[in-house]
DSSP file (Angstrom, degrees, kcal/mol; ACC not computed):
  #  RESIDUE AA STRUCTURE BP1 BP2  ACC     N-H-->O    O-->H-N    N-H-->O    O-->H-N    TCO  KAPPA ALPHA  PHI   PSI    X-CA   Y-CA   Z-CA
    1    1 A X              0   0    0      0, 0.0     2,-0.4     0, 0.0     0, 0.0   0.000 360.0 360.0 360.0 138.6  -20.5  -13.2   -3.2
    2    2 A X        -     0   0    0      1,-0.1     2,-0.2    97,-0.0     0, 0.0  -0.702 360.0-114.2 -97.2 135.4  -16.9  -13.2   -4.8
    3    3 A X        -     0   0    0     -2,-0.4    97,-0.3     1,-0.1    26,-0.2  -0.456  34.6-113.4 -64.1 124.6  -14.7  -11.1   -2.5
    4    4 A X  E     -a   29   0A   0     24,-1.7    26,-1.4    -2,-0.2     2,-0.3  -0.449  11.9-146.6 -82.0 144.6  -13.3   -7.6   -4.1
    5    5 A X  E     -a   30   0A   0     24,-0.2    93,-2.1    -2,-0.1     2,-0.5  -0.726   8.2-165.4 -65.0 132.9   -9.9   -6.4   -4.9
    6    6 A X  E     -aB  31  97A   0     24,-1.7    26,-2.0    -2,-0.3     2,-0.9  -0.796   4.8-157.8-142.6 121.1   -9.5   -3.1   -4.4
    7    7 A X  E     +a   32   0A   0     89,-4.6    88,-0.6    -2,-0.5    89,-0.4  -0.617  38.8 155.0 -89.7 110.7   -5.9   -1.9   -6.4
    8    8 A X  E     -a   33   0A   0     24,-5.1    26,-1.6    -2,-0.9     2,-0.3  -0.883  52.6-137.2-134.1 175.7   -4.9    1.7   -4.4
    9    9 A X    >   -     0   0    0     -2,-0.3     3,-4.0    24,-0.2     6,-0.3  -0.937  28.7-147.5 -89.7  83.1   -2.5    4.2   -3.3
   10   10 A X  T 3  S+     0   0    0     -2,-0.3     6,-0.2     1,-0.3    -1,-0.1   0.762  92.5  66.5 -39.6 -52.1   -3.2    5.2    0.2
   11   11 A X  T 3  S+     0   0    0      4,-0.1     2,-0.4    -3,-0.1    -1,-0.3   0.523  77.8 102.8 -11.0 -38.0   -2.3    8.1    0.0
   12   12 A X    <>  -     0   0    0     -3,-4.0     4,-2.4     1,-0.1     3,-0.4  -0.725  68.7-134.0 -93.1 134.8   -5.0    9.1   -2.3
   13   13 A X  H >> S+     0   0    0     -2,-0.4     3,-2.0     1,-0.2     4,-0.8   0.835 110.6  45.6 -45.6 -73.0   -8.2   11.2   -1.1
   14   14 A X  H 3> S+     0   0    0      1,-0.3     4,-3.5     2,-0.3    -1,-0.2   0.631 101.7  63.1 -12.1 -72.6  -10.2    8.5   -3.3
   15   15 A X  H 3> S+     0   0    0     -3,-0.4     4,-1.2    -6,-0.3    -1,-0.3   0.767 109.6  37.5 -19.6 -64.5   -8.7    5.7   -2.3
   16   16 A X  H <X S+     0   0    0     -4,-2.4     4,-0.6    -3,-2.0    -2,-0.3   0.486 105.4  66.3-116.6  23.5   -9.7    6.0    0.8
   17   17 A X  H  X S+     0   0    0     -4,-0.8     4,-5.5    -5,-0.2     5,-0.4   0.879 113.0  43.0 -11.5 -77.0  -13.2    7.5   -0.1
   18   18 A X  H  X S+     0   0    0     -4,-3.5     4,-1.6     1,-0.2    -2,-0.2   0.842 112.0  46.6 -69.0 -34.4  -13.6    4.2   -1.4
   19   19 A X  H  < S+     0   0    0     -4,-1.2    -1,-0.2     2,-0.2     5,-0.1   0.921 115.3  49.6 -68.7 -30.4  -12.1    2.2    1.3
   20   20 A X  H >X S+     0   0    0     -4,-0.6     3,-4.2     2,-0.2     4,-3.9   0.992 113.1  51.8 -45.4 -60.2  -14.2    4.3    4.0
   21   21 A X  H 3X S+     0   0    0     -4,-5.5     4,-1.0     1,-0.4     6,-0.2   0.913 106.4  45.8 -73.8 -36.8  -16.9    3.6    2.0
   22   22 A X  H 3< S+     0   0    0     -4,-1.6    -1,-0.4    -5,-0.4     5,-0.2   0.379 115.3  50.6 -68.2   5.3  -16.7   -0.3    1.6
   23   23 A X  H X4 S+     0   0    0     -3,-4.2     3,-1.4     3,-0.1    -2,-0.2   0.686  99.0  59.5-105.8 -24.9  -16.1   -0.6    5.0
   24   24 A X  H 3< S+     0   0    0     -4,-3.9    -2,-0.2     1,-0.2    -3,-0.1   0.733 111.6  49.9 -48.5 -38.8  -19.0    1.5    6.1
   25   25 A X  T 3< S-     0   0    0     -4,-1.0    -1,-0.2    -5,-0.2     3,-0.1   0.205 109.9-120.7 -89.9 -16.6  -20.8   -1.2    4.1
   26   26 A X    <   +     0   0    0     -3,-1.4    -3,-0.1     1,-0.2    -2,-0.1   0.372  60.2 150.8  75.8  -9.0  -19.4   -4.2    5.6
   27   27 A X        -     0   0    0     -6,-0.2     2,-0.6    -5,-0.2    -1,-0.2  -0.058  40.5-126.9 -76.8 144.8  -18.1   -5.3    2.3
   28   28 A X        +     0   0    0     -3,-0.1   -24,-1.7   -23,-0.0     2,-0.4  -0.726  33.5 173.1-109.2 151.5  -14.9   -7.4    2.3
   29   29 A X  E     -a    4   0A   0     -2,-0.6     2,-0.3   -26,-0.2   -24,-0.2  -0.974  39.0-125.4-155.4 126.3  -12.3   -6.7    0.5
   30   30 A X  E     -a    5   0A   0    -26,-1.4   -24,-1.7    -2,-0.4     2,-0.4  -0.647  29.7-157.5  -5.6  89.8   -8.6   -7.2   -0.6
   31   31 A X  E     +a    6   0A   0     -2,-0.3     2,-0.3   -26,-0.2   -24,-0.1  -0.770  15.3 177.8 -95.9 144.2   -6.4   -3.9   -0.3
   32   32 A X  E     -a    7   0A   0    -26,-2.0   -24,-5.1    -2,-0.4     2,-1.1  -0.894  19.9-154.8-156.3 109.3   -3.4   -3.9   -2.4
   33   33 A X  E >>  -a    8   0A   0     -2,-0.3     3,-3.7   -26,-0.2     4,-1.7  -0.689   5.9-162.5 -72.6 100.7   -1.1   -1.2   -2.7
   34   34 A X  T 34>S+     0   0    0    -26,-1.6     5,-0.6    -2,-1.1   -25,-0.1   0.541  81.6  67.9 -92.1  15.4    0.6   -1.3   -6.0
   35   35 A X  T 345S+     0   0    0    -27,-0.3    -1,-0.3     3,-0.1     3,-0.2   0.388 117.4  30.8 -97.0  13.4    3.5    0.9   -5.2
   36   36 A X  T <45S+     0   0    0     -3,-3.7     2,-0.4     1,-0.3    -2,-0.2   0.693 125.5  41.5-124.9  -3.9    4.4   -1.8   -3.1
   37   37 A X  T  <5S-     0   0    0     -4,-1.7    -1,-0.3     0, 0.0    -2,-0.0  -0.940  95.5-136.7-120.8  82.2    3.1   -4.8   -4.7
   38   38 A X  T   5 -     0   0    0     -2,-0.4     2,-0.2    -3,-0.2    -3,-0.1  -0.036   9.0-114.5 -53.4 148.2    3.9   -4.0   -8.2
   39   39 A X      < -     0   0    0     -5,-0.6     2,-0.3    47,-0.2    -1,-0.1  -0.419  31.7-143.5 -57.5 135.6    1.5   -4.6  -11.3
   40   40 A X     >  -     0   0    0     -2,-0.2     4,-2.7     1,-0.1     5,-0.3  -0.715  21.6-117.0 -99.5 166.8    3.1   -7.3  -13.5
   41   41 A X  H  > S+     0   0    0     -2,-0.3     4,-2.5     2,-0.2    -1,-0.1   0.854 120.5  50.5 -62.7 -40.6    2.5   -6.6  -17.1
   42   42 A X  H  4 S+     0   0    0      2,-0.2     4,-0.3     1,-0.1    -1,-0.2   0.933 109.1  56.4 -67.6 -43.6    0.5   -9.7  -17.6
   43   43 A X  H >> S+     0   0    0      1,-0.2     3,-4.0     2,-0.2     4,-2.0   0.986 109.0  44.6 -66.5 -71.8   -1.5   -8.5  -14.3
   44   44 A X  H 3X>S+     0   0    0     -4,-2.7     4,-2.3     1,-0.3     5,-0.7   0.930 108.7  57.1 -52.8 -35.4   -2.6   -4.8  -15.9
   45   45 A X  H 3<5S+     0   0    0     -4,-2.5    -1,-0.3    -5,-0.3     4,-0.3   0.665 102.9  47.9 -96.8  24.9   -3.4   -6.1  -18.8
   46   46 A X  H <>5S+     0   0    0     -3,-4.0     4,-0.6    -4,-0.3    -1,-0.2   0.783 117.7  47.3 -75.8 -45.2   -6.0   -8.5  -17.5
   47   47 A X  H >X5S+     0   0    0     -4,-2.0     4,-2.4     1,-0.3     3,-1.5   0.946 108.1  54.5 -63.6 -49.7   -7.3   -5.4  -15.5
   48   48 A X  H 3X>S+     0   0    0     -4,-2.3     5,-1.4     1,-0.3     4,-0.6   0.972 109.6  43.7 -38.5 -61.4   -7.1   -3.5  -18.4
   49   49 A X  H 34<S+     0   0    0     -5,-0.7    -1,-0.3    -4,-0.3    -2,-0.2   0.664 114.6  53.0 -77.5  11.7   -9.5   -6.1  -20.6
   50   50 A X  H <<5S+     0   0    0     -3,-1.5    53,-0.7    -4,-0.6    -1,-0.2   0.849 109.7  48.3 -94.8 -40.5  -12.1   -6.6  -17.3
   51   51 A X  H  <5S-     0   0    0     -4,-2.4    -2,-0.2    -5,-0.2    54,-0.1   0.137 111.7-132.1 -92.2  20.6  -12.5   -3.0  -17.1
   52   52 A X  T  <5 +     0   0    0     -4,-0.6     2,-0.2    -5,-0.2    -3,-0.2   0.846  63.3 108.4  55.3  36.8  -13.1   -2.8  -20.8
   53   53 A X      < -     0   0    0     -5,-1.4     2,-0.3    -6,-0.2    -1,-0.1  -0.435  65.4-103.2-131.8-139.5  -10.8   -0.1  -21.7
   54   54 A X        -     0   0    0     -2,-0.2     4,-0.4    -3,-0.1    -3,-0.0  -0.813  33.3-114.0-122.4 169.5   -7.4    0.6  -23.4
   55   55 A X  S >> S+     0   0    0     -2,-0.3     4,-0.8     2,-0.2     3,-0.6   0.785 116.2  52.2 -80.7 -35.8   -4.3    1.3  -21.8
   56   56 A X  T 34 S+     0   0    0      1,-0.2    -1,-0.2     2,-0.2    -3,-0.0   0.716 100.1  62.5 -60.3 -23.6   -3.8    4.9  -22.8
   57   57 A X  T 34 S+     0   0    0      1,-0.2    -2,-0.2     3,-0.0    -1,-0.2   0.724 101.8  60.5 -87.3  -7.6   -7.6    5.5  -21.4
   58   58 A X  T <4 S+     0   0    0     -3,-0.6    35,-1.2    -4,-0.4    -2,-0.2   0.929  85.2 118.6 -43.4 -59.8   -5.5    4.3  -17.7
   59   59 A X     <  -     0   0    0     -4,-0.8     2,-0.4    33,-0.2    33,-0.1   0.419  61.1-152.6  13.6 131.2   -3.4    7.2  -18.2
   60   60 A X    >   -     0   0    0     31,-0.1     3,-0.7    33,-0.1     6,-0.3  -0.804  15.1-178.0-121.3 120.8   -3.2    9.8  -15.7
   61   61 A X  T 3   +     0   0    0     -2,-0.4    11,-0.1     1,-0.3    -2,-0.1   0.134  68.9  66.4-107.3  -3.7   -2.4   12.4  -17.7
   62   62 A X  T 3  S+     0   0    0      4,-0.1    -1,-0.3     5,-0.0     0, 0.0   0.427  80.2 121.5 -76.4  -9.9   -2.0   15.5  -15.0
   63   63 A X  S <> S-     0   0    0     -3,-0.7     4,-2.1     1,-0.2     5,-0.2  -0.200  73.0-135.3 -84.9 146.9    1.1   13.4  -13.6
   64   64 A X  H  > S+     0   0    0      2,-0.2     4,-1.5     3,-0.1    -1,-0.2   0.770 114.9  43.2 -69.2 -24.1    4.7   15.1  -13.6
   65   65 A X  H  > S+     0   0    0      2,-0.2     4,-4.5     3,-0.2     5,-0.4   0.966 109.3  57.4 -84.2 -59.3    6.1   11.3  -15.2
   66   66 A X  H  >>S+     0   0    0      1,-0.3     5,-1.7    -6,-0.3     4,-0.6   0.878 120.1  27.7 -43.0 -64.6    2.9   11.5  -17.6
   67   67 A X  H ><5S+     0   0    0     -4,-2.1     3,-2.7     3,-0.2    -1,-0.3   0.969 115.0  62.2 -60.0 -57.5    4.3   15.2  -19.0
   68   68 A X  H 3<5S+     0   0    0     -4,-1.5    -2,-0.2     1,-0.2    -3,-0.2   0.929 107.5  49.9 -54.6 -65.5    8.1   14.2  -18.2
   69   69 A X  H 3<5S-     0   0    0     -4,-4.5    -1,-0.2     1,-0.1    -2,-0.2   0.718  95.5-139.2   1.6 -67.3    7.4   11.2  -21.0
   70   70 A X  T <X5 +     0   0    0     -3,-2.7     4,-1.1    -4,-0.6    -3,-0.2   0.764  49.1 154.7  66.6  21.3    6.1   13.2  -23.2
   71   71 A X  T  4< +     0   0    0     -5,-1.7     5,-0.2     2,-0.2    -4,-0.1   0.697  67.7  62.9 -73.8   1.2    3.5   10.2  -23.7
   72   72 A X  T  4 S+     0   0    0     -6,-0.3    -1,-0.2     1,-0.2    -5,-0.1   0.992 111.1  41.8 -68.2 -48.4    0.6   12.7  -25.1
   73   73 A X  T  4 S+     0   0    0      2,-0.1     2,-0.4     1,-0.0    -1,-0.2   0.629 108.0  61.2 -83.4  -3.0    3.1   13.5  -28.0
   74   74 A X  S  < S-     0   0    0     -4,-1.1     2,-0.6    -5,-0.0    -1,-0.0  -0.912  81.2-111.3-120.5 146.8    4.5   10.2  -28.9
   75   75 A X        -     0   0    0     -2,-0.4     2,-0.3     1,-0.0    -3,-0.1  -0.638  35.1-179.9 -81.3 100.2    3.0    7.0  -30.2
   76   76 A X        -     0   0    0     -2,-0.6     2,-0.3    -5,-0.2   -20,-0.1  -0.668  20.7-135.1-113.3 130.9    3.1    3.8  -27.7
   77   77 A X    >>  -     0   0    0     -2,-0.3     3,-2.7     1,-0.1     4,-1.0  -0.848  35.4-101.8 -90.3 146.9    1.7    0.2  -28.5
   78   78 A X  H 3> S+     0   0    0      1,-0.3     4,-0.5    -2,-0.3   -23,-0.1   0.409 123.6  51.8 -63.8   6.3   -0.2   -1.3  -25.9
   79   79 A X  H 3> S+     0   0    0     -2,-0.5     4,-1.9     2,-0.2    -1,-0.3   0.598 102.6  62.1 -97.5 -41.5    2.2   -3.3  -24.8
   80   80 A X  H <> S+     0   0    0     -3,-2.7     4,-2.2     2,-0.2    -2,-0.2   0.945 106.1  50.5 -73.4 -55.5    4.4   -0.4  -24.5
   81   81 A X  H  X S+     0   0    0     -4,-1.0     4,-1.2     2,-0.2    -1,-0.2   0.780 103.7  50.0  52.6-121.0    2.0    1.0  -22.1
   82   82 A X  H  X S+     0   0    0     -4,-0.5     4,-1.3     2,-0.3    -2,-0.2   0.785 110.6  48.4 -76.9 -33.1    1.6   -1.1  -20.2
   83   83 A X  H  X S+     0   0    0     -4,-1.9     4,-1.4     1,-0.3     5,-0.3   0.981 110.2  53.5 -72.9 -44.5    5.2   -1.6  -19.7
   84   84 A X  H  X S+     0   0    0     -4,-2.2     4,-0.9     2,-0.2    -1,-0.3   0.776 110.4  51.0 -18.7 -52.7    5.5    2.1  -19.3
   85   85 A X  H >< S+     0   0    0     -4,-1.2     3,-1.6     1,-0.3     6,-0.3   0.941 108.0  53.1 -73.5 -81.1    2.5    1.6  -16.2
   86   86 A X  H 3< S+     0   0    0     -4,-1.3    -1,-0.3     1,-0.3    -2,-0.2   0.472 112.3  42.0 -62.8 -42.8    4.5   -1.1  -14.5
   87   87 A X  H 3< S+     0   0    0     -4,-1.4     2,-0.5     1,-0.4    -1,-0.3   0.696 128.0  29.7 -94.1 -31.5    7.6    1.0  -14.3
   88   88 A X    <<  -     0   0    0     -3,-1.6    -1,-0.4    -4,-0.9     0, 0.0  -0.916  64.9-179.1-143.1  96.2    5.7    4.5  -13.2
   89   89 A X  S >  S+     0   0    0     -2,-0.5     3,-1.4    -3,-0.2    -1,-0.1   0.404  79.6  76.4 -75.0 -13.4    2.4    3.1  -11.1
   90   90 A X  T 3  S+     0   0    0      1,-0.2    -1,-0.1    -5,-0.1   -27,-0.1   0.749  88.5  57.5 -12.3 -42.6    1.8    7.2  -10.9
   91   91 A X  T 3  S+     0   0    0     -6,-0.3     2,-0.4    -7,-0.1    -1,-0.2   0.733  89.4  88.8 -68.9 -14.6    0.7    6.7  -14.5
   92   92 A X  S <  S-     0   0    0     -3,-1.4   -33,-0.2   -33,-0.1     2,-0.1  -0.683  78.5-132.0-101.2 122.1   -2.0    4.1  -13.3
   93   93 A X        -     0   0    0    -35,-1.2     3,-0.3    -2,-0.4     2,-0.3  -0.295  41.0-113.8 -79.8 162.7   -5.5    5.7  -12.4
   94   94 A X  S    S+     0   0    0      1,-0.2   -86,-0.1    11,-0.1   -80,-0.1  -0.852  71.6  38.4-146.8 168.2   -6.8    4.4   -9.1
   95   95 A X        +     0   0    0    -88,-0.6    11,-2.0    -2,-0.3    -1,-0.2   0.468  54.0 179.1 -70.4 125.6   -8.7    2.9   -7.6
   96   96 A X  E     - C   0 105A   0    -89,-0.4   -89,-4.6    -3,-0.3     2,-0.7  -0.526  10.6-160.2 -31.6 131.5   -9.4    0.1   -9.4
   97   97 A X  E     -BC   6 104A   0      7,-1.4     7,-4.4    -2,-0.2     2,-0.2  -0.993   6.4-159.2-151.7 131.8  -11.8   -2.3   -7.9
   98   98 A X  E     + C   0 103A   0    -93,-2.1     2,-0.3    -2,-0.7     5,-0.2  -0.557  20.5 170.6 -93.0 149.8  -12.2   -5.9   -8.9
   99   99 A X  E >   - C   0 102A   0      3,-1.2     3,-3.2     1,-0.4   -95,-0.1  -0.633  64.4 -66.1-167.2 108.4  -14.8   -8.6   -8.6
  100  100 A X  T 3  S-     0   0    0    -97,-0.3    -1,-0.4     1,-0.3   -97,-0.0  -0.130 118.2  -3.3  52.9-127.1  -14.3  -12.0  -10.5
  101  101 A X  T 3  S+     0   0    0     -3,-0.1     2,-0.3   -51,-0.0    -1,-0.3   0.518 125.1  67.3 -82.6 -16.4  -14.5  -11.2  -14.3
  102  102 A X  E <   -C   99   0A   0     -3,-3.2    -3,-1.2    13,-0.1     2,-0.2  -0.811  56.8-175.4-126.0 169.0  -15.3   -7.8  -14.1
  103  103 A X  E     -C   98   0A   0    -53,-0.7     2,-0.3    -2,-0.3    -5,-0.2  -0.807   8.1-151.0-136.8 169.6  -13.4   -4.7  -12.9
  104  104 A X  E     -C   97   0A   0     -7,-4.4    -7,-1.4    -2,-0.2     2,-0.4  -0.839  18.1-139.1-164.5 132.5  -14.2   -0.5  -12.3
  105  105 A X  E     -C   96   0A   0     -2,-0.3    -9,-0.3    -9,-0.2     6,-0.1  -0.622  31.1-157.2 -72.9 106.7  -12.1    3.0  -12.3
  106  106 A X        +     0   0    0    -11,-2.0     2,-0.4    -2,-0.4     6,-0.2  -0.093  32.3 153.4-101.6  61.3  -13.8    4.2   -9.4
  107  107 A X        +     0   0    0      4,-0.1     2,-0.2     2,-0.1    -2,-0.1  -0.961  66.5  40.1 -99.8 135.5  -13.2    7.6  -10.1
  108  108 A X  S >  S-     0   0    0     -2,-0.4     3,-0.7     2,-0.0     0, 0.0   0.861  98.1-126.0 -24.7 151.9  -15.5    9.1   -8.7
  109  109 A X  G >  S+     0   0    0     -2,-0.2     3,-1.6     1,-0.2    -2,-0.1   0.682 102.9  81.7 -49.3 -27.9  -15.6    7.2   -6.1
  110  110 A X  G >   +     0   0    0      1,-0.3     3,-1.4     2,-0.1     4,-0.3   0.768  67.8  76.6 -15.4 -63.5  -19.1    6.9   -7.3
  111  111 A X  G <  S+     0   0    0     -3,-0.7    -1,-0.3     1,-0.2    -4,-0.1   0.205  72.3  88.3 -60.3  -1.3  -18.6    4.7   -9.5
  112  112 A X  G X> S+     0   0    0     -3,-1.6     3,-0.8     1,-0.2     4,-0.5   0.665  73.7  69.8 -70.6 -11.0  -18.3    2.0   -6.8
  113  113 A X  G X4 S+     0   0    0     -3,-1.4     3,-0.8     1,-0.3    -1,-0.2   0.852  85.3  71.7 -75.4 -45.7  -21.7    1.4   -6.8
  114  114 A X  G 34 S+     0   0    0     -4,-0.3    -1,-0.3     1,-0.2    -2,-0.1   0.404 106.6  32.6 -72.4  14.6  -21.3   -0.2  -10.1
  115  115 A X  G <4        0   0    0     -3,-0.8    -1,-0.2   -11,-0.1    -2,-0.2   0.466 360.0 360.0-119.7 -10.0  -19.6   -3.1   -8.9
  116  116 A X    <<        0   0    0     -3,-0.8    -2,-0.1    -4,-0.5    -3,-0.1   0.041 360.0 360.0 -75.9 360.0  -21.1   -3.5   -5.7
């Protein structure tokens, strides 16, 4: 069984939902904090194409940076983004949880199951 990344912000109730809950489980796992181990560009946008989304659907879009931006109203490439994510990890919806080729927003925390 390939051993999980799991990309968080302790800090967040979720976060550690999901770490509780993979440990509850026995499961092994990787913790990486990425406000202290930044995201490279190159890095999100692999996570981005495992977890089969766009960069804008990352977004968290309640965020004081998110508003501050102004990215709802202005037009970003994905590259732009993503550089945007790497610079404000706030922006980046967590946790992300990894396995090999494929990846999952486990928000819910629910949503762990589907990597699992």
């Amino acid at each position: 069984m390939q051993k999980l990344t799991v990309y968080q912000k302790p800090t967040c109730s979720t976060c550690r939902n999901v770490v509780k809950q993979l440990k509850e489980q026995s499961v092994e796992f990787d913790s990486i904090n990425y406000y202290e181990e930044s995201f490279s560009v190159d890095s999100l946008k692999d996570i981005c194409r495992k977890l089969g989304i766009s960069p804008r659907e990352m977004l968290r879009t309640k965020e004081p940076t998110y508003k501050a931006l102004r990215l709802a109203e202005r037009r970003f490439s994905e590259d732009e983004l993503i550089a945007v994510m790497v610079k404000y990890p706030d922006l980046i919806q967590r946790p992300i949880i990894v396995k090999g080729k494929k990846a999952v927003l486990a928000r819910p925390a629910e949503k762990l199951k589907e990597i699992l």
